[in-house]
PAKE-866136 format. One line per 3 residues: their letters; for each residue y, x, z of C-alpha. Coordinates in Angstrom, 1 decimal, m for minus. Layout:
N
a = Y,X,Z  ...
This chain:
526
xxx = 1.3,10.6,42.5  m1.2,13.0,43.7  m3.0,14.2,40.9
xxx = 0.7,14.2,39.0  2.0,16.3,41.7  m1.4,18.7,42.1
xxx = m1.8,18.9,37.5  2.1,19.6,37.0  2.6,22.0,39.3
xxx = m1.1,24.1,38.3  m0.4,23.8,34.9  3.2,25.4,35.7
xxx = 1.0,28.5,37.1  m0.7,28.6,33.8  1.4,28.5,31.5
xxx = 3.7,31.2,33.7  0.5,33.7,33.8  m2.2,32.3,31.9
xxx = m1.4,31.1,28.2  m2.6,34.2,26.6  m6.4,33.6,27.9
xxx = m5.5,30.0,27.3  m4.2,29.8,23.8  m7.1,32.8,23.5
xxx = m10.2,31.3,24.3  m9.9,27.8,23.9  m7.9,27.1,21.2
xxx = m10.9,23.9,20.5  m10.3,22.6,24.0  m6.5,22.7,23.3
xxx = m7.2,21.2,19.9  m8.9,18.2,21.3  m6.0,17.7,23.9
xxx = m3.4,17.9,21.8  m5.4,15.4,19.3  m5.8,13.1,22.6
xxx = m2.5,13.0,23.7  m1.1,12.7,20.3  m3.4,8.9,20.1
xxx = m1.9,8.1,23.3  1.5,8.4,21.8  0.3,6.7,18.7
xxx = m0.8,4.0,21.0  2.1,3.9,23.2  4.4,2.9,20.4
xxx = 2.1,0.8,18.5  1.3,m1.5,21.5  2.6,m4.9,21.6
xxx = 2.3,m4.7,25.3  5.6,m3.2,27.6  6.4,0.0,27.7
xxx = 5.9,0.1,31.6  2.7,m0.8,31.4  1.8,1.3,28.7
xxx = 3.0,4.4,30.5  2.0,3.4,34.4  m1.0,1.3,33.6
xxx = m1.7,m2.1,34.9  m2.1,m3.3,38.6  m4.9,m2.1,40.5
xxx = m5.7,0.1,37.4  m3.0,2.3,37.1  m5.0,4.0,33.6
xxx = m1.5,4.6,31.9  m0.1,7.1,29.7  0.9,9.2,32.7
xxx = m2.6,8.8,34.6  m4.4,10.2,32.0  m1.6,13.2,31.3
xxx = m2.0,14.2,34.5  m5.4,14.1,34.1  m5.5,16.5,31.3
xxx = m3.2,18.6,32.8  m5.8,19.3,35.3  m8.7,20.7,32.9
xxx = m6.6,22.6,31.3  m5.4,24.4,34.3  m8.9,24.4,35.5
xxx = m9.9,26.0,32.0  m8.2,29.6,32.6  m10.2,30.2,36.2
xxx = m12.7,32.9,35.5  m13.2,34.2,39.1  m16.3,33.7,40.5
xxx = m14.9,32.6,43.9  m12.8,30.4,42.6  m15.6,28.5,40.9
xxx = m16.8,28.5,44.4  m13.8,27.2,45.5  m14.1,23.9,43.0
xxx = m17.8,23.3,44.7  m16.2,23.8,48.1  m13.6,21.4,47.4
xxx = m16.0,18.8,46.4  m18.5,19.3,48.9  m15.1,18.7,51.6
xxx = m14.1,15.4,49.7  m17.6,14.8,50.2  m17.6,15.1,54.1
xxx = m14.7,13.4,54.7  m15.9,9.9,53.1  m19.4,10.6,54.6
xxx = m17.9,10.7,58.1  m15.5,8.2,57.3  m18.2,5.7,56.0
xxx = m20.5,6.4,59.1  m18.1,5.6,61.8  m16.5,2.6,59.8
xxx = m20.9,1.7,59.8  m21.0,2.3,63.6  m17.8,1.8,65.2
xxx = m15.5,m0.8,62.2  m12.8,0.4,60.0  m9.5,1.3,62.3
xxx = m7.6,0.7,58.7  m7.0,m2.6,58.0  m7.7,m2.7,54.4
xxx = m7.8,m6.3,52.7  m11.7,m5.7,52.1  m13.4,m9.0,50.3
xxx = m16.8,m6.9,50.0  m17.7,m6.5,53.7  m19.2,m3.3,52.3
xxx = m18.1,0.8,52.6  m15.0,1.3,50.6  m14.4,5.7,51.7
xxx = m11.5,6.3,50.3  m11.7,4.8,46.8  m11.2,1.0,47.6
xxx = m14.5,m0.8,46.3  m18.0,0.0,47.4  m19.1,0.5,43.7
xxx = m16.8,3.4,43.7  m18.0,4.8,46.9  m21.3,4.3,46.3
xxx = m20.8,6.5,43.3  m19.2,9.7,44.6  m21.7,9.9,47.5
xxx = m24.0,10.0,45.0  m22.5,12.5,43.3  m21.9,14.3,46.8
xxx = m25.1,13.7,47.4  m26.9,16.1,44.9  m23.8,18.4,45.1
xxx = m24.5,18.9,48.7  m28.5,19.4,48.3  m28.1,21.4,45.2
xxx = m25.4,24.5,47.0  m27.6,24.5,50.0  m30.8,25.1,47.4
xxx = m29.4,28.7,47.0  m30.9,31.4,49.2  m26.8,32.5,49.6
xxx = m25.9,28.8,51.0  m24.6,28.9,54.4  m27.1,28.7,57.5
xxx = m25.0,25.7,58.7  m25.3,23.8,55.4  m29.0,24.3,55.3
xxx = m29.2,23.3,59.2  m27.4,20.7,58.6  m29.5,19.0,54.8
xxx = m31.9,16.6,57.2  m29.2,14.8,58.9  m26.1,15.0,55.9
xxx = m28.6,13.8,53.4  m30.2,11.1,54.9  m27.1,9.6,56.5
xxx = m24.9,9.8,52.4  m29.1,7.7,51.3  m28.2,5.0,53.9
xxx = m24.6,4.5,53.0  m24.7,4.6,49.6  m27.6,1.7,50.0
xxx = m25.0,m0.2,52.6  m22.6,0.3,49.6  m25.3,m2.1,47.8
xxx = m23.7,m0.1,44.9  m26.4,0.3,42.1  m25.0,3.3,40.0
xxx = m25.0,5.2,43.3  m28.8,5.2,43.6  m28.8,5.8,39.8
xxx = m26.2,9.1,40.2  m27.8,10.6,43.0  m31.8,9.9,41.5
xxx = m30.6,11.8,38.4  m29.3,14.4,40.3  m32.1,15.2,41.8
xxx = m33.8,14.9,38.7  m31.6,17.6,37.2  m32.2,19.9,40.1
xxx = m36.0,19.7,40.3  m35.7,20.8,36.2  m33.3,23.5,37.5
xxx = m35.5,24.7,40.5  m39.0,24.2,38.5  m37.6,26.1,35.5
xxx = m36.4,29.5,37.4  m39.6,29.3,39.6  m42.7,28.0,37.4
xxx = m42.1,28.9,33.9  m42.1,26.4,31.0  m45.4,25.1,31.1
xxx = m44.2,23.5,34.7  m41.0,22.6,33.3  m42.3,20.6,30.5
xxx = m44.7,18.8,32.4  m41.9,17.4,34.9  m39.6,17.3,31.7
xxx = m42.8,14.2,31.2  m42.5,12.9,34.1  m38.7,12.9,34.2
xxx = m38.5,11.1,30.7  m41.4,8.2,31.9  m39.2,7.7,35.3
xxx = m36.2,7.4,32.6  m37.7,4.6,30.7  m38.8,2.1,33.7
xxx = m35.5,3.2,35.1  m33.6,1.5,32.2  m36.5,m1.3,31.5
xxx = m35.3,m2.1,35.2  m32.0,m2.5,34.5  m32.9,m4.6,31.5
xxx = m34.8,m7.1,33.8  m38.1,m5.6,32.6  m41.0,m3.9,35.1
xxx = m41.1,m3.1,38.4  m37.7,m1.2,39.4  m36.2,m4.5,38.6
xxx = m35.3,m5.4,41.7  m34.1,m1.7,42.7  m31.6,m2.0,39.6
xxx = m30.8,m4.9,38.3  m27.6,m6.6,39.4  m25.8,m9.9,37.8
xxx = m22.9,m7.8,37.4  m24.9,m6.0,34.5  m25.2,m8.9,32.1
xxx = m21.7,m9.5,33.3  m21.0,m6.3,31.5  m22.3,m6.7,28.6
xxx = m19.7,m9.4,27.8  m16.6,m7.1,29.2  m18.3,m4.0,26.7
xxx = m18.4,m6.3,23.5  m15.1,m7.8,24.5  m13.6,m3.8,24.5
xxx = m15.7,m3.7,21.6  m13.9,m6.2,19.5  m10.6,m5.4,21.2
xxx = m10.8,m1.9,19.6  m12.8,m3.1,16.3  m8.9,m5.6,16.1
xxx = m7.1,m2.4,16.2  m9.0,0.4,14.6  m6.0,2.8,14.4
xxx = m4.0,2.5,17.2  m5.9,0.3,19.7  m4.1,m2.3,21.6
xxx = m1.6,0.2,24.2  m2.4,2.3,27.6  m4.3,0.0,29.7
xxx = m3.5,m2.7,28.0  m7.0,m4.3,27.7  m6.3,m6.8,30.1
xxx = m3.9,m8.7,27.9  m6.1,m8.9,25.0  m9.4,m9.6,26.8
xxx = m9.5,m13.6,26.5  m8.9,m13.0,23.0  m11.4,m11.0,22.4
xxx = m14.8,m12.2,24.2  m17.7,m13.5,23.0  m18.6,m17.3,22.9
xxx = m20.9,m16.4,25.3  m18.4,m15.2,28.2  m17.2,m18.6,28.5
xxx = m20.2,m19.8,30.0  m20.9,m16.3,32.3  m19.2,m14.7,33.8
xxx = m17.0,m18.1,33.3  m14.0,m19.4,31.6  m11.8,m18.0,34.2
xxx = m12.9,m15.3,34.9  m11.5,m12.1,33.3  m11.0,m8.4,33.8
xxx = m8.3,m5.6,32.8  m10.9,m3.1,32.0  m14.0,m2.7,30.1
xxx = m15.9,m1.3,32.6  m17.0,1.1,30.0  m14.6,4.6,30.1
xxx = m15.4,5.4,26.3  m14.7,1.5,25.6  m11.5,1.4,27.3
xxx = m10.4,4.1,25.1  m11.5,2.2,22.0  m9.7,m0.9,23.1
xxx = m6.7,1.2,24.5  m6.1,4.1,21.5  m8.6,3.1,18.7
xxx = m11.1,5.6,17.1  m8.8,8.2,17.3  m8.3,7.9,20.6
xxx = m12.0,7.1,21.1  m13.5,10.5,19.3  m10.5,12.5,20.7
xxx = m12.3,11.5,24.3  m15.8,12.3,23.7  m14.6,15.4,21.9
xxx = m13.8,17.0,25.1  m16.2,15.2,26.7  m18.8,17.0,24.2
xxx = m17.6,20.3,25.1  m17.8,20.5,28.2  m21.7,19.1,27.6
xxx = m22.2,22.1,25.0  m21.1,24.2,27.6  m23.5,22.7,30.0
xxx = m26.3,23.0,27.7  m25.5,26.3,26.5  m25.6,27.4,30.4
xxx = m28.8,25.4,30.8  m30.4,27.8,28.0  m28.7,31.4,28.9
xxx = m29.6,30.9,32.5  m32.9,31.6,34.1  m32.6,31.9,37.4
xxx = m31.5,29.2,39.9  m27.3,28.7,40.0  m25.5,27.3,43.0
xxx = m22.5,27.0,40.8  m24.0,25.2,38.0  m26.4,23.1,39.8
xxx = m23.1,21.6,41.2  m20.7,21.5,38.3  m23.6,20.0,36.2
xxx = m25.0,17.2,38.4  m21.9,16.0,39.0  m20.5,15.7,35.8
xxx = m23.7,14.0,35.0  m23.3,12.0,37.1  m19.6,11.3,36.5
xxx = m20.4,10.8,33.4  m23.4,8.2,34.0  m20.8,5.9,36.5
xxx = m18.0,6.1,33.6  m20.6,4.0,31.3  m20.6,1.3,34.0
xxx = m17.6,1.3,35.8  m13.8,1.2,35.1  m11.9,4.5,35.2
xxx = m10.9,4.9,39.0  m8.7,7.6,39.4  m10.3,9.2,42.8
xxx = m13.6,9.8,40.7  m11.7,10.5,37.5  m9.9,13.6,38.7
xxx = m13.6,14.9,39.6  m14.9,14.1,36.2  m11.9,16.3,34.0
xxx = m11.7,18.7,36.4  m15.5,19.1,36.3  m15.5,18.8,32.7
xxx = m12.5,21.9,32.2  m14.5,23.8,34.9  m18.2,23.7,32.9
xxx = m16.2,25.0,30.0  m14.7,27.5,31.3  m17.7,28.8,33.4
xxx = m19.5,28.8,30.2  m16.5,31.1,28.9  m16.9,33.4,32.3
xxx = m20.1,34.2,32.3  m20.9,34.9,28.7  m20.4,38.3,29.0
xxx = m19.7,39.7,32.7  m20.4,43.0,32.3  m18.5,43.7,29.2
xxx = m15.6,42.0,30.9  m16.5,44.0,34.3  m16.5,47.2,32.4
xxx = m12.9,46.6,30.4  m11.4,45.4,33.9  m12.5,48.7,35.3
xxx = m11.2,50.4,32.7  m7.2,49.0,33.1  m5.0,50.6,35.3
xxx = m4.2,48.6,38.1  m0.4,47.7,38.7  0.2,46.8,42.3
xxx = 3.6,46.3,42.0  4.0,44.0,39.1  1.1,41.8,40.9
xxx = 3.0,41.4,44.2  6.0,40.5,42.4  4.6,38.0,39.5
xxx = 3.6,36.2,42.5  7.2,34.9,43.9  7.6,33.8,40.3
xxx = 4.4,32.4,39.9  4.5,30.3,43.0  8.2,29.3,42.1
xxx = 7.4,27.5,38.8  4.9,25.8,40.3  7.3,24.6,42.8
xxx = 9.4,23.5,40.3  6.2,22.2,38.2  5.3,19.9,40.6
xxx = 8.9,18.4,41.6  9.1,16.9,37.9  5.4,15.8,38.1
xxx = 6.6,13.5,41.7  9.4,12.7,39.9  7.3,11.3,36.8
xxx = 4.5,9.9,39.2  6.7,8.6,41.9  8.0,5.0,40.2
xxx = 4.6,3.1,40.8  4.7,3.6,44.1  8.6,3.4,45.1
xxx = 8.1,0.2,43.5  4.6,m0.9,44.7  6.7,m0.1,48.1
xxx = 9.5,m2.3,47.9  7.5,m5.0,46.1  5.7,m5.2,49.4
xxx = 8.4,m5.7,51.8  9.7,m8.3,49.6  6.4,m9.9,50.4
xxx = 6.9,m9.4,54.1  10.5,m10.4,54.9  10.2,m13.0,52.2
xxx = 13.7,m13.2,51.5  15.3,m14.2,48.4  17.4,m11.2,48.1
xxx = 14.3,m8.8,48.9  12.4,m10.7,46.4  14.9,m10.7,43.4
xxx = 15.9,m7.3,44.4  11.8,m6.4,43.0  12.0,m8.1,40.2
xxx = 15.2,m6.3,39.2  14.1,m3.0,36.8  14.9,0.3,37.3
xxx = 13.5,4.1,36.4  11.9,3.8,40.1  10.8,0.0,40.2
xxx = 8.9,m0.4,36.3  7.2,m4.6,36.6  4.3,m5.8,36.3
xxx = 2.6,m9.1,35.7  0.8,m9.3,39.2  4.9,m8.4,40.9
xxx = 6.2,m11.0,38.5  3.3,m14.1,39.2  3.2,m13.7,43.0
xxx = 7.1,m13.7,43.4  7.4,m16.6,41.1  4.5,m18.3,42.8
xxx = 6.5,m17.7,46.6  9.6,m19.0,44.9  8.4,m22.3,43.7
xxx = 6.5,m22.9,47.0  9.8,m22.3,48.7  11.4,m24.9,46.9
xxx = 13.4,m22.4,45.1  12.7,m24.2,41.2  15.6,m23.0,39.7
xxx = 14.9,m18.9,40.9  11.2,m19.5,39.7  12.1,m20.6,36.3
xxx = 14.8,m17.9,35.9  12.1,m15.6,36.4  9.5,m17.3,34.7
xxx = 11.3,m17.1,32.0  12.0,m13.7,32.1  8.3,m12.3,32.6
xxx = 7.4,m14.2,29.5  9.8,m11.9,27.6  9.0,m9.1,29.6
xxx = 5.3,m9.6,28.4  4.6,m12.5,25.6  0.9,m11.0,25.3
xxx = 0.4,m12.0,29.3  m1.4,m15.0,29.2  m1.0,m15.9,32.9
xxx = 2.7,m15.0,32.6  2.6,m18.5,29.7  0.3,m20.1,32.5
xxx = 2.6,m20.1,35.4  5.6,m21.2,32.9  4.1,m24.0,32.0
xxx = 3.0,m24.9,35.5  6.0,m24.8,37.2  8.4,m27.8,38.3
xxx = 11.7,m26.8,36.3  10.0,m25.9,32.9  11.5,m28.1,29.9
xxx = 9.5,m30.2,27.6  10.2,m27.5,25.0  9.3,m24.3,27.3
xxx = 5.6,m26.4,28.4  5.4,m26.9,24.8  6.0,m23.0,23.6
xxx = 3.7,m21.5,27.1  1.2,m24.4,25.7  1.3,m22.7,22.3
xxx = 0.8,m19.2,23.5  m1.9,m20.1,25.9  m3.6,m21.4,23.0
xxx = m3.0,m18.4,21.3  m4.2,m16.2,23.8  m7.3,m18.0,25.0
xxx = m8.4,m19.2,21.7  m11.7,m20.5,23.1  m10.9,m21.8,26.6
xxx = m11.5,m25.6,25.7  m8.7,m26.3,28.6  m6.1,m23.3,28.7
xxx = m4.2,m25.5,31.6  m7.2,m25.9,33.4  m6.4,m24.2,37.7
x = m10.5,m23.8,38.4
């Protein structure tokens, strides 16, 4: 709802006052959007999976249609900013998310969490739910912190402030136990040394630490492979786990070259498409709705074009990193920032699933390298031809009304496109608290503001039949399987129920096998 809210109503802004530089300058950016929305669409109709879940994404995921337009609609409103300040703004921004879960971590260290989260991990969660995602943005905070207060213009109280901010984010992200956040934050400060070696030493300097960097690189990754002595500093089970979730989005997308498999749809097609191997580990039973992979979600979710679309834009705003990397000489608050963490956005996004608190960062990083690299190609030509137009007061102060109207309006239809997840996230969990059968049929009944999903549909049928209630669990048994025929849990709790026919365990029997080709025992509860 946030980011639907925050990208409709900035892009309203944009397109009221900034089109032409738009449409202008980036008409490759725009390209690529367009190109990556239109594979959504292509997806979106081609799935076999429900429309709702198509468009909202699935539980706990929420990687939808909508997530993901919202998404864009943020880089491109962050692609027209070309003040200076404002760019300053983005850092600030970042460095305040920052803070927050940094405070909010150490006092949930000291004192316990005063929000009663359902938290299975007995580790940090900040503000993104899971200590993996933590783990990351501090590490992404972390080098976006030490590399503003590098400049000789960062404030007196950031720089008074670096021994005790910096070594408290080190200590949570290792109480996070979250691997990829000591791996973001050591390349970070790996990019900054480059950055603060190369506008102080020369090249000769900066090639011998490019040397150093690369050899650090190589028993980095030989650790992660189980190989040399970083092993233990690394290596996690939940890497080789990986493996089998990336070749299982792998084949998913390899099944559907074209169109991929629908909008966070992975999850109904993983069991189908693992590896032999994935029975024995991570186990039989044990699956996932995401590849853990953000480039192999969108193979499995859109197909190649869907796929290249993504690293498209993705490989703009690298060139634009790269080209800034080469023009500039001296040392760049700014683009220390915006470059380390998109770096490290980008370095999380090959392990870890696309959470939306870290997504937002990484396309609104990735629209604000570009467009830096757009604002700074020329300053003093643009300087000059600014200086040179008349100034119009008047029609400035009263764009502004207008301007501030249609993003108003902007981001009323972005709540009003965001808001059915969580109306009906809401009322699915007062059903679960007053436990009524009204309350629960009454979230199981479909609407514009209450779209289903499997998880609402298998714990309300679960409650019903341990109520006694056979007859209201196979009514709706019945009509989650038709909701979703690709849900292979949806099958599992049909045929496992008390008032399921011969015929009905027969056909959920069928499509279990279907589904789960190589579970030797689809029926089996462990």
């Amino acid at each position: 709802m946030a980011i639907g809210v925050t990208g409709f109503a900035a892009l309203g802004v944009v397109f009221s006052s900034g089109a032409r530089n738009l449409l202008g300058q980036h008409k490759l950016s725009l390209l690529m959007i367009c190109l990556f929305i239109s594979s959504m669409v292509l997806s979106l109709i081609s799935s076999e999976s429900p429309l709702s879940q198509n468009l909202y994404g699935s539980y706990g995921r929420n990687n939808g249609f909508l997530a993901y337009l919202f998404l864009v609609s943020i880089f491109l409103a962050v692609l027209v900013v070309r003040d200076s300040k404002n760019f300053e703004s983005v850092v600030k921004a970042l460095l305040f998310a920052g803070i927050i879960n940094v405070s909010y971590c150490l006092w949930v260290i000291v004192f316990g969490d005063f929000i009663g989260w359902s938290n299975p991990y007995g580790n940090i969660l900040g503000t993104l739910g899971n200590p993996n995602f933590i783990g990351s943005f501090l590490g992404i905070f972390f080098t976006a912190y030490l590399g503003f207060a590098l400049s000789k213009s960062a404030p007196k109280t950031m720089k008074y402030s670096l021994p005790i901010v910096l070594p408290v984010t080190a200590f949570e992200i290792y109480d996070s136990h979250a691997i990829q956040g000591r791996v973001v934050a050591a390349l970070g400060v790996g990019i900054l040394g480059f950055l603060l070696i190369r506008s102080r030493f020369g090249n000769g300097a900066t090639f011998g630490y490019l040397i150093v960097a690369c050899i650090a690189g190589v028993f980095a990754l030989l650790g992660a492979l189980q190989i040399g002595p970083l092993t233990s500093y690394i290596y996690k089970t939940s890497v080789s786990l990986r493996g089998q979730y990336w070749l299982a989005g792998w084949n998913t997308g390899e099944s559907h070259p074209l169109s991929g498999v629908g909008m966070d749809s992975f999850g109904d097609w993983y069991r189908r498409s693992r590896d032999i191997h994935a029975i024995e580990l991570p186990g039989v039973n044990t699956v996932v709705n995401a590849a853990h992979n953000v480039p192999l979600d969108m193979f499995a979710f859109g197909g190649w074009p869907l796929l290249l679309t993504y690293m498209s834009i993705m490989g703009l705003a690298a060139l634009a990193a790269v080209k800034l990397i080469i023009r500039g000489k001296t040392y760049d608050p700014i683009l220390a920032v915006l470059l380390t963490a998109w770096v490290g956005y980008q370095v999380q996004s090959i392990i870890s699933i696309n959470q939306i608190g870290l997504a937002v960062w990484g396309w609104l990083l990735s629209g604000a390298l570009i467009s830096y690299e757009h604002s700074t190609r020329s300053e003093t030509t643009e300087l000059i031809q600014l200086a040179s137009q008349p100034r119009r007061k008047t029609q400035s102060q009263e764009i502004q009304p207008q301007l501030l109207l249609m993003g108003l309006i902007s981001g009323v239809i972005g709540l009003l496109i965001a808001l059915p997840p969580l109306t009906a996230d809401a009322k699915w969990r007062s059903a679960q608290l007053v436990r009524t059968v009204p309350a629960l049929e009454d979230s199981m009944r479909a609407s514009y503001f209450n779209p289903q999903n499997s998880m609402k549909y298998l714990t309300n049928i679960q409650t019903l039949e341990q109520s006694s209630l056979f007859n209201l669990s196979h009514k709706y048994a019945l009509e989650a399987v038709k909701w979703n025929p690709e849900a292979f849990e949806l099958w599992k709790v049909l045929f496992l129920i008390k008032d399921s026919t011969a015929e009905e365990k027969t056909l959920a029997l069928e499509n279990m096998k279907r589904l789960d080709p190589l579970n030797p025992d689809v029926t089996s509860t462990q």
